[in-house]
DRENNU-690439 format. One line per field, with one value per atom (N, C-alpha, C, O): residue number from 1; residue in three letters; atom name; x, z, y. Coordinates in Angstrom, 1 decimal, padded with zeros to 4 digits. Each point is the difference from the previous one (the first is absolute). Layout:
<recs>
k c(NUM;...);
r c(Ala;...);
a c(CA;...);
u c(X;...);
w c(Z;...);
v c(Y;...);
</recs>
This chain:
<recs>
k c(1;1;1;1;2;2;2;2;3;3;3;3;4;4;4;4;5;5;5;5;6;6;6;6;7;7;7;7;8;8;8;8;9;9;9;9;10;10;10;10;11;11;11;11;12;12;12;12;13;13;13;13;14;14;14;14;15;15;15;15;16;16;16;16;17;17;17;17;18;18;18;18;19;19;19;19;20;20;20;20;21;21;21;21;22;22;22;22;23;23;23;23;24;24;24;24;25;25;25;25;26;26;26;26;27;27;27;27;28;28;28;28;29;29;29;29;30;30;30;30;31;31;31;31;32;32;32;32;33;33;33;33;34;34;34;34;35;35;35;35;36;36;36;36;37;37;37;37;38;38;38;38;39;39;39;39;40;40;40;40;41;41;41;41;42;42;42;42;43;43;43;43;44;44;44;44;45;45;45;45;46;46;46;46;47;47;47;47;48;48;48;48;49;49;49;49;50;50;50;50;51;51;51;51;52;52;52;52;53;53;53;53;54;54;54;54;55;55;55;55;56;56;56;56;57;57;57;57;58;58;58;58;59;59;59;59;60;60;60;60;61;61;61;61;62;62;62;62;63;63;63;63;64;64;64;64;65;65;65;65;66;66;66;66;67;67;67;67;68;68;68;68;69;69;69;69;70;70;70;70;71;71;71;71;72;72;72;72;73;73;73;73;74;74;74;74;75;75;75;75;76;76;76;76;77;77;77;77;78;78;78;78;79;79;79;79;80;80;80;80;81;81;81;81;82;82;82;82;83;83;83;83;84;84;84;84;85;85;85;85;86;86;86;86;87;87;87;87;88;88;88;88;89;89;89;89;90;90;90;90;91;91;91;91;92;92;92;92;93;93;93;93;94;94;94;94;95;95;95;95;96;96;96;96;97;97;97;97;98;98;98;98;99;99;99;99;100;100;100;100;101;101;101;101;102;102;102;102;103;103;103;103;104;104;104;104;105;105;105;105;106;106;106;106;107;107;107;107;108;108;108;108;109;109;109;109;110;110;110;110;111;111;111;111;112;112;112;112;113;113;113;113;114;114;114;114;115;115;115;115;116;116;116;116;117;117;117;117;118;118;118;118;119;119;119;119);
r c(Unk;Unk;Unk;Unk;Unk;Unk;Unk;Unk;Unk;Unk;Unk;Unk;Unk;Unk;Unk;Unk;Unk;Unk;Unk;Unk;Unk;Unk;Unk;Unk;Unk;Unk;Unk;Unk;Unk;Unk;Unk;Unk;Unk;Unk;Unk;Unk;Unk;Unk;Unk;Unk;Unk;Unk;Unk;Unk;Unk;Unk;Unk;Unk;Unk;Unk;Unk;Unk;Unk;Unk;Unk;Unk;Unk;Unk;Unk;Unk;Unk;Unk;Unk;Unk;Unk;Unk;Unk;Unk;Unk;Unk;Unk;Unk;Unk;Unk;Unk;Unk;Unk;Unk;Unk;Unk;Unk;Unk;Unk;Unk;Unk;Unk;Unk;Unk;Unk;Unk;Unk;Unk;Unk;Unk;Unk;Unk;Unk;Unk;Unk;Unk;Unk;Unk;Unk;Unk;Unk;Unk;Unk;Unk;Unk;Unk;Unk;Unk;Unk;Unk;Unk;Unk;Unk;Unk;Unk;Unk;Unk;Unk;Unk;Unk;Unk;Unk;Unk;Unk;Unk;Unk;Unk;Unk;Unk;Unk;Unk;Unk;Unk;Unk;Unk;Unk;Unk;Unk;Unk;Unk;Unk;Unk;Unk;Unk;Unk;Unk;Unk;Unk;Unk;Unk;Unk;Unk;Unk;Unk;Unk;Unk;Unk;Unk;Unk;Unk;Unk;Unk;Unk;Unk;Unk;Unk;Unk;Unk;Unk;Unk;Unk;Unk;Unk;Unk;Unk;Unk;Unk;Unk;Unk;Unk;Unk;Unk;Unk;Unk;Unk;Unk;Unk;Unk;Unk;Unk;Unk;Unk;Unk;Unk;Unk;Unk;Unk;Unk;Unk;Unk;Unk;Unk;Unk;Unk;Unk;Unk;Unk;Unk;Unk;Unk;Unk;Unk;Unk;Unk;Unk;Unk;Unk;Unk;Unk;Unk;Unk;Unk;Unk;Unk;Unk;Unk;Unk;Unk;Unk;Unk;Unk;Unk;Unk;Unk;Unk;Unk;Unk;Unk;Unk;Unk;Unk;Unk;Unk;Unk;Unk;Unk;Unk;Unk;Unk;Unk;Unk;Unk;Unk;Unk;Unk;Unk;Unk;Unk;Unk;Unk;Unk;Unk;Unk;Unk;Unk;Unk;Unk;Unk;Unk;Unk;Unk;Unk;Unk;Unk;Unk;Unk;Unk;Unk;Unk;Unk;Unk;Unk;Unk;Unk;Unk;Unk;Unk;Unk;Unk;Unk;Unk;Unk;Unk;Unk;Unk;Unk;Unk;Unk;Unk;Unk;Unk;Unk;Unk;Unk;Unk;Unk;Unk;Unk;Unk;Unk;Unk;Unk;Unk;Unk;Unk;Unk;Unk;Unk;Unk;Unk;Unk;Unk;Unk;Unk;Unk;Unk;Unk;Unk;Unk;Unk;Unk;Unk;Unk;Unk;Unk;Unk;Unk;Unk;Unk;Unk;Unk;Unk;Unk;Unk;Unk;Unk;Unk;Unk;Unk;Unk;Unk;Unk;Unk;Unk;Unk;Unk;Unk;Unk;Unk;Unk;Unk;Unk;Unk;Unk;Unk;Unk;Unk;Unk;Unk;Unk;Unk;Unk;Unk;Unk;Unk;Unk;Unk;Unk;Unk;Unk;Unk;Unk;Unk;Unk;Unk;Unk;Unk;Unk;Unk;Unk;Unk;Unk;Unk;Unk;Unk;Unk;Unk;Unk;Unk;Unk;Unk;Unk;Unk;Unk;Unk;Unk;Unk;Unk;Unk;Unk;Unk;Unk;Unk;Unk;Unk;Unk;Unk;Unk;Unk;Unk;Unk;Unk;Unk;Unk;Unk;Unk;Unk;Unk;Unk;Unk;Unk;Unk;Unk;Unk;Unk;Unk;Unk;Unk;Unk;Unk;Unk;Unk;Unk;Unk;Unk;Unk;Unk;Unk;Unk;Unk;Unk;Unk;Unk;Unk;Unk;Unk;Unk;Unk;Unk;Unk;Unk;Unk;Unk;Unk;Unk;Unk;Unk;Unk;Unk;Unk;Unk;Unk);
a c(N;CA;C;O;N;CA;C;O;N;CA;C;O;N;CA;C;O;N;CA;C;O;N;CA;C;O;N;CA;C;O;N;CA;C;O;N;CA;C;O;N;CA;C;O;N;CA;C;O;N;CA;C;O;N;CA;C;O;N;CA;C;O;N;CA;C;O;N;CA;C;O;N;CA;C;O;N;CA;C;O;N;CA;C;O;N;CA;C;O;N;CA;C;O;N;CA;C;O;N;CA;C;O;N;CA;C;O;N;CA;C;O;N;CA;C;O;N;CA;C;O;N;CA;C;O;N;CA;C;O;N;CA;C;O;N;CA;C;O;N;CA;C;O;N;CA;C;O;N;CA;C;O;N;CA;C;O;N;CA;C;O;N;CA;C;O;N;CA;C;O;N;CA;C;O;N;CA;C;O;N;CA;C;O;N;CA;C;O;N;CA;C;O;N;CA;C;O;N;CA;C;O;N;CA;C;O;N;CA;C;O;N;CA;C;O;N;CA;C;O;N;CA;C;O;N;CA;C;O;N;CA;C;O;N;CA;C;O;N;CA;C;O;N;CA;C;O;N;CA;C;O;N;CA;C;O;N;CA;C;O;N;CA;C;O;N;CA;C;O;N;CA;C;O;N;CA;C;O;N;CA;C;O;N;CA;C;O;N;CA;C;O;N;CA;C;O;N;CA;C;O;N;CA;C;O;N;CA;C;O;N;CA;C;O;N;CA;C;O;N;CA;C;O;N;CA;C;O;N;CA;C;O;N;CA;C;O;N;CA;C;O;N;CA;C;O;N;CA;C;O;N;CA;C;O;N;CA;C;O;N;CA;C;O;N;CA;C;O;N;CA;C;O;N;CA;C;O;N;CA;C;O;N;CA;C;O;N;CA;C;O;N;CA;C;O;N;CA;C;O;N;CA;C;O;N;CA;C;O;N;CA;C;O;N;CA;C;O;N;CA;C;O;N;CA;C;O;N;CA;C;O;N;CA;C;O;N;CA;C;O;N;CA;C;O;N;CA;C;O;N;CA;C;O;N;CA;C;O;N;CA;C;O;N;CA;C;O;N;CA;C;O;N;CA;C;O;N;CA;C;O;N;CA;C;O;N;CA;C;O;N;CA;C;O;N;CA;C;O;N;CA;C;O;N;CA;C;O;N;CA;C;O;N;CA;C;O;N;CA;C;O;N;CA;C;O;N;CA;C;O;N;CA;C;O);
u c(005.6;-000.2;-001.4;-000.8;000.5;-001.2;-000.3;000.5;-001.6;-001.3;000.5;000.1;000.0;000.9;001.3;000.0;000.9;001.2;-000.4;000.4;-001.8;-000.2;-000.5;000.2;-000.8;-001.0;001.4;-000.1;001.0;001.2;000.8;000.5;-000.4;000.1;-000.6;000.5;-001.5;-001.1;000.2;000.4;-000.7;000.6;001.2;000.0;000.6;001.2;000.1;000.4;-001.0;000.1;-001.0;000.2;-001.4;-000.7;-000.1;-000.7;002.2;000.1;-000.6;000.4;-001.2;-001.4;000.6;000.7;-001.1;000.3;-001.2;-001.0;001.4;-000.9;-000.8;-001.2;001.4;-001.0;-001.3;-001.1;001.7;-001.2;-000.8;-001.2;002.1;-000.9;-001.0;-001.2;001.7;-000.8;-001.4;-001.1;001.5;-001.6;-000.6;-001.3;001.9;-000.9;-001.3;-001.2;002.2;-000.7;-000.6;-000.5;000.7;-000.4;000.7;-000.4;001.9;001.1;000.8;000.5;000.0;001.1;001.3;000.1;000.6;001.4;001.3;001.1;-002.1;001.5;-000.8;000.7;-002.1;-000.4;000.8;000.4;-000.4;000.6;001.5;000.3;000.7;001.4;000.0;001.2;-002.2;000.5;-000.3;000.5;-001.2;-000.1;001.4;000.5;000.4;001.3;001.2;000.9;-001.2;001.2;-000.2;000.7;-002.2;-000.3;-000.5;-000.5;000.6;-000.4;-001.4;-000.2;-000.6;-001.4;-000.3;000.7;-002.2;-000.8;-000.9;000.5;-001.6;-000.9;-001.2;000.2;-001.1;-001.3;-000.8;000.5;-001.4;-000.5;-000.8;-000.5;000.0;-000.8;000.4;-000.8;002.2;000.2;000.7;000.7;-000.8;001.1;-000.7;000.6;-002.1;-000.7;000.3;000.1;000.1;000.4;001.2;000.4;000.4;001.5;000.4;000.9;-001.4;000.3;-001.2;000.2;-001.0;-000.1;000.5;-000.3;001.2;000.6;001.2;000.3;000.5;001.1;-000.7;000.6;-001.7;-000.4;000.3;000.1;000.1;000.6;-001.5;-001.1;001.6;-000.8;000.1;001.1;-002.8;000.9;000.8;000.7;-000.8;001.1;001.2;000.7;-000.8;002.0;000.3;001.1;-001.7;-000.3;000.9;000.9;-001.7;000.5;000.6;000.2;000.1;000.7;001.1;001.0;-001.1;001.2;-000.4;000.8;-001.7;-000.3;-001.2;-001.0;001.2;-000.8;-000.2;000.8;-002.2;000.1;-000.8;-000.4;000.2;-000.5;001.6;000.9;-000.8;000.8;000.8;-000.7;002.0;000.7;-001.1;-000.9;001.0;-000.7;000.8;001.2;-002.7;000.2;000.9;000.2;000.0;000.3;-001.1;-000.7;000.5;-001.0;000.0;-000.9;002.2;000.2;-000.9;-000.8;001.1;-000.3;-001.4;-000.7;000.0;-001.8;-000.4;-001.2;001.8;-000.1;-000.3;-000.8;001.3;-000.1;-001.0;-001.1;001.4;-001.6;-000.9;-000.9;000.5;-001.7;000.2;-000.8;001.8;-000.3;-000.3;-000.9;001.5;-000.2;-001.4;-000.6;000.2;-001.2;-001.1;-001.1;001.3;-000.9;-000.1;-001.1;001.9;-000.2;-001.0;-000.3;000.0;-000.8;001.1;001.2;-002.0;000.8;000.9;001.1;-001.3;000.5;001.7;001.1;-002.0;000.9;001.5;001.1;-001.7;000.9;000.8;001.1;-001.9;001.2;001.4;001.1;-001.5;000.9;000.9;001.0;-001.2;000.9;000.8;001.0;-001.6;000.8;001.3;001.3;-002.1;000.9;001.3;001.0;-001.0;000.7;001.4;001.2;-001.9;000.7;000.7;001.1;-001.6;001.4;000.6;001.0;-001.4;000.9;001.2;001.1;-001.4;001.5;000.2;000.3;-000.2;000.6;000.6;001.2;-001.7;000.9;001.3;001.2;-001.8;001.2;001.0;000.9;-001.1;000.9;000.9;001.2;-001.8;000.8;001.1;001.1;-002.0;001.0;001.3;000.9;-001.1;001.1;001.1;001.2;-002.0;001.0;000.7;001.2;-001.8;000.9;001.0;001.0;-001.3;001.0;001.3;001.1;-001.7;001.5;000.7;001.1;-001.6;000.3;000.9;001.2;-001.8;000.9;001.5;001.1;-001.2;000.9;001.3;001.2;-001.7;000.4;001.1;001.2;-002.1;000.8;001.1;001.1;-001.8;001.3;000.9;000.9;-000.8;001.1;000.9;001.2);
w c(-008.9;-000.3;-000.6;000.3;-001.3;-001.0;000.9;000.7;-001.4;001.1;-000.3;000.9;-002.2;-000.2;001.5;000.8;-000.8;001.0;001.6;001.0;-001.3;001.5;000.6;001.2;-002.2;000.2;000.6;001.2;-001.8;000.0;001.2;000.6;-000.3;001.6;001.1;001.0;-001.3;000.8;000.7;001.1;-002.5;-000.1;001.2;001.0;-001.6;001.1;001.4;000.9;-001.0;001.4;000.8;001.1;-001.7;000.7;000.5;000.6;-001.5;-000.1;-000.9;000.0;-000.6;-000.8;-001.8;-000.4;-000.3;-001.2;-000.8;000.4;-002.0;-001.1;000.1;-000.4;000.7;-000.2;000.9;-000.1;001.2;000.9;000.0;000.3;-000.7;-000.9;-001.2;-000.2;-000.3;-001.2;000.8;000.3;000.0;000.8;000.5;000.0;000.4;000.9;-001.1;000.2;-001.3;-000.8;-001.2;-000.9;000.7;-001.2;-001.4;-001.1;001.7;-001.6;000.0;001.0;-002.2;000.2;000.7;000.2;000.2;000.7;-001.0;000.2;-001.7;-001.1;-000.2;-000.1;-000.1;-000.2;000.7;-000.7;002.2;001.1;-000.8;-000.6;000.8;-000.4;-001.3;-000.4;-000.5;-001.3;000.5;-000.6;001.7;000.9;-000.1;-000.9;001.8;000.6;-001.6;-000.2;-000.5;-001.3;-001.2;-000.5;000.1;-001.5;000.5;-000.9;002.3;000.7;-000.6;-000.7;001.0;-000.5;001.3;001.0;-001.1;001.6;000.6;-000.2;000.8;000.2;-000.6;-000.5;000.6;-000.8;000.9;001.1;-001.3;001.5;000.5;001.0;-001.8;000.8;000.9;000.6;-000.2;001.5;000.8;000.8;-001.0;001.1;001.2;001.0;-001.0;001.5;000.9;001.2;-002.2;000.3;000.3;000.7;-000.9;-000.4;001.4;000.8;-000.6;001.6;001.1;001.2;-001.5;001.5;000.0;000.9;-001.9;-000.2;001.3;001.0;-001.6;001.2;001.0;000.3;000.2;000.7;-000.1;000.9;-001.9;-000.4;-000.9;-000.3;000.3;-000.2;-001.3;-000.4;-001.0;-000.9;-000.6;-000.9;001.4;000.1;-000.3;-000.6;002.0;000.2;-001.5;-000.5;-000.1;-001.1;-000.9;-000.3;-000.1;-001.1;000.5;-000.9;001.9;000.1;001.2;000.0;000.8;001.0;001.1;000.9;-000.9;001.4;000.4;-000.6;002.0;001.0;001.3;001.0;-001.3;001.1;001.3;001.0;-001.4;001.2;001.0;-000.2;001.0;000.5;-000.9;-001.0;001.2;-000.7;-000.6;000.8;-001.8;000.0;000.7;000.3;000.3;001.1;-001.0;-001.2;002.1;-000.5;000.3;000.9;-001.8;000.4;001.5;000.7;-000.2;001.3;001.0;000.9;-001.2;000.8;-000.2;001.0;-002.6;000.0;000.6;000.1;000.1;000.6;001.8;000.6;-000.3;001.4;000.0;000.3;-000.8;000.2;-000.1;000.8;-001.8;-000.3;001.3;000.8;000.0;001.0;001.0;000.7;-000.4;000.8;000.2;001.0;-002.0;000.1;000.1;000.6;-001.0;000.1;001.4;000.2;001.2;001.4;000.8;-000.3;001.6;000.2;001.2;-000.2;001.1;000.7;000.6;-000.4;001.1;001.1;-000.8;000.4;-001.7;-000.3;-000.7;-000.1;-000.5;-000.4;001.0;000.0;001.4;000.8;000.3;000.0;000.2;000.4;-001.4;000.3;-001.3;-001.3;000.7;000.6;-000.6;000.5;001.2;000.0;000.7;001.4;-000.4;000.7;-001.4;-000.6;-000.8;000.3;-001.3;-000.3;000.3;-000.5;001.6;001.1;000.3;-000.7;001.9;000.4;-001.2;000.3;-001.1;-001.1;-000.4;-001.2;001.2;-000.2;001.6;000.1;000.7;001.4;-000.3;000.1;-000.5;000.0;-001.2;-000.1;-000.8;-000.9;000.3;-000.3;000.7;000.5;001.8;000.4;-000.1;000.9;000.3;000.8;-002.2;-000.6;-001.0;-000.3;000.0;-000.5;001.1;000.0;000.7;001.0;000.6;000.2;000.3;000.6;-001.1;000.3;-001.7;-000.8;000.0;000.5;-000.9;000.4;001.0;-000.2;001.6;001.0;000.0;000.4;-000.9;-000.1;-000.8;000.1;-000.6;-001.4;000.5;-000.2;001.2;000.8;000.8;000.2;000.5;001.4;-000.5;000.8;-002.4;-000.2;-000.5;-000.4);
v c(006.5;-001.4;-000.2;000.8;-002.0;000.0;-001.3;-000.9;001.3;-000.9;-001.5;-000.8;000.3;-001.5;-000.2;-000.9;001.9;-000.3;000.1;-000.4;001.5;000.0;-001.6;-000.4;-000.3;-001.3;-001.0;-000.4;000.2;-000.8;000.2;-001.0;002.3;000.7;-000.7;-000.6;000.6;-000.1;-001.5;-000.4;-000.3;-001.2;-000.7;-000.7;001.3;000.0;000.0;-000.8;002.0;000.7;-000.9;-000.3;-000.3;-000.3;-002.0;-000.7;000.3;-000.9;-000.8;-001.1;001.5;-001.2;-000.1;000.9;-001.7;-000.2;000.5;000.5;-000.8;000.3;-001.0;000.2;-001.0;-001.4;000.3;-000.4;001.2;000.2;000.6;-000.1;001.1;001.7;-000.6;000.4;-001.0;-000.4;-000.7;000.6;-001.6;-000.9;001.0;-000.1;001.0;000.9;001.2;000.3;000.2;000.8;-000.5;000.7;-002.3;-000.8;000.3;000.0;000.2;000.0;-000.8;-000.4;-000.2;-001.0;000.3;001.2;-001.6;000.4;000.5;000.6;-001.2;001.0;000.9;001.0;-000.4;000.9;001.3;001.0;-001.4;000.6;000.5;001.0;-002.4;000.3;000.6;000.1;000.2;000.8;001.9;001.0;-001.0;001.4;000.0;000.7;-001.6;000.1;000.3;000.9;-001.9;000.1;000.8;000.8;-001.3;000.7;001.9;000.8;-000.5;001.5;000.2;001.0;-001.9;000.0;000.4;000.0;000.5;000.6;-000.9;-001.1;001.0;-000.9;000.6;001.1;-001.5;000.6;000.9;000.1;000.5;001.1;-000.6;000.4;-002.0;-000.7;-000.7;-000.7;000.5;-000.8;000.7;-000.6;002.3;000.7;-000.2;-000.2;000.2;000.1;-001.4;-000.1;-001.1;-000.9;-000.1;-001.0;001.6;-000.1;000.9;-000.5;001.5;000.9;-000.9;000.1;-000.6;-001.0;-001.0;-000.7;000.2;-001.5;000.4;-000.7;002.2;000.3;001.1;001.1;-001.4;001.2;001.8;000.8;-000.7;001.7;000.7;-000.3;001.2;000.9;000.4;000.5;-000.5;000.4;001.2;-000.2;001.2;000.7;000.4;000.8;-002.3;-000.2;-001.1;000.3;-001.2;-000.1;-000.3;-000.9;002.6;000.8;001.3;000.9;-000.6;001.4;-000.6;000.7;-001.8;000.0;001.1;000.0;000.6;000.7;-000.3;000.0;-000.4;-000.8;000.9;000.1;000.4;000.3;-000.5;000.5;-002.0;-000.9;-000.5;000.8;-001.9;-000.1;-001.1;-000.5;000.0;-001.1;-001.3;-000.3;-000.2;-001.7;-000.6;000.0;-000.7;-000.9;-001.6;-000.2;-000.5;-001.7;-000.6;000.4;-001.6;-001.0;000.1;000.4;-000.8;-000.9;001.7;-000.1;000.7;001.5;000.3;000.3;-000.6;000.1;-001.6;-000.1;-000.9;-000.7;000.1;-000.7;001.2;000.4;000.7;-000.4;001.8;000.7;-000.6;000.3;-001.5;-000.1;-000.6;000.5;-001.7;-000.6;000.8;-000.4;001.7;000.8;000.1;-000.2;000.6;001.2;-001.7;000.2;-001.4;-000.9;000.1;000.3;-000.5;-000.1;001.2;001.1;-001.9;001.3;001.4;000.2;000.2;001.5;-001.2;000.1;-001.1;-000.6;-000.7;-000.1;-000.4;-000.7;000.9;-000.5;002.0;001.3;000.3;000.5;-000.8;000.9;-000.9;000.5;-002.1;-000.4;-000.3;-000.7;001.0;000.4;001.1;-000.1;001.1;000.7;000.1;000.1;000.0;-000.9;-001.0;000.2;-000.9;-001.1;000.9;000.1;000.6;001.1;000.6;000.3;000.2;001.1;-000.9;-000.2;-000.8;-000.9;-000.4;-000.1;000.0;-000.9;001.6;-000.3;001.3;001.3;000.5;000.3;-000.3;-000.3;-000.8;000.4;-001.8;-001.2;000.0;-000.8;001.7;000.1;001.7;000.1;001.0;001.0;-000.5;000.3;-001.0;-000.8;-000.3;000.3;-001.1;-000.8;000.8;-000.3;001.3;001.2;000.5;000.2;-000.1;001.0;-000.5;000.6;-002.3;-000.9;000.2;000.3;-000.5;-000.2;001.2;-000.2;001.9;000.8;000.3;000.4;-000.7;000.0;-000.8;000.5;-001.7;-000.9;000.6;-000.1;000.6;000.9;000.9;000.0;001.1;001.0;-000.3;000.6;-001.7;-000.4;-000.8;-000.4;000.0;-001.3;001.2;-000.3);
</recs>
């Protein structure tokens, strides 16, 4: 996949539009969609921008191999900065919170499971 299809991927996958991408790297939004139709590339001056716009690596880019972990979603670097904003006291009971709704959702697997077996 060429680095124009991987951007539109990205896109996708990460939920976010051209219009956003654009604000974010200072291009217009057809600039963007002529990447997508006319198979034009972006310039090398906004890939650095263009891999922290979707958190990836450049790289994964231009080559599709990553060897950091998946990009995150807004909603997911969203949490982290909050995370890491609180202090030990306030991390643990993130944590804590955490199991608990992973308790209460394997739980509830197993109730249906069961239900499952005996009907």
């Amino acid at each position: 996949m060429e680095i124009n299809k991987r951007i539109f991927y990205l896109l996708e996958k990460q939920k976010r539009t051209a219009k956003e991408l654009g604000a974010f790297i200072g291009v217009k939004p057809s600039s963007i969609s002529a990447w997508k139709n006319d198979g034009s590339y972006p310039s090398s001056k906004y890939i650095i921008s263009i891999s922290e716009f979707f958190n990836v690596s450049i790289e994964y880019l231009y080559t599709g191999n990553n060897n950091n972990p998946l990009p995150l979603s807004p909603d997911e670097l969203e949490l982290i900065e909050t995370y890491n904003k609180l202090d030990r006291r306030g991390q643990h009971q993130v944590h804590s919170t955490i199991y608990l709704e992973i308790d209460r959702i394997n739980s509830s697997y197993e109730k249906t499971e069961y239900k499952n077996i005996v009907s």
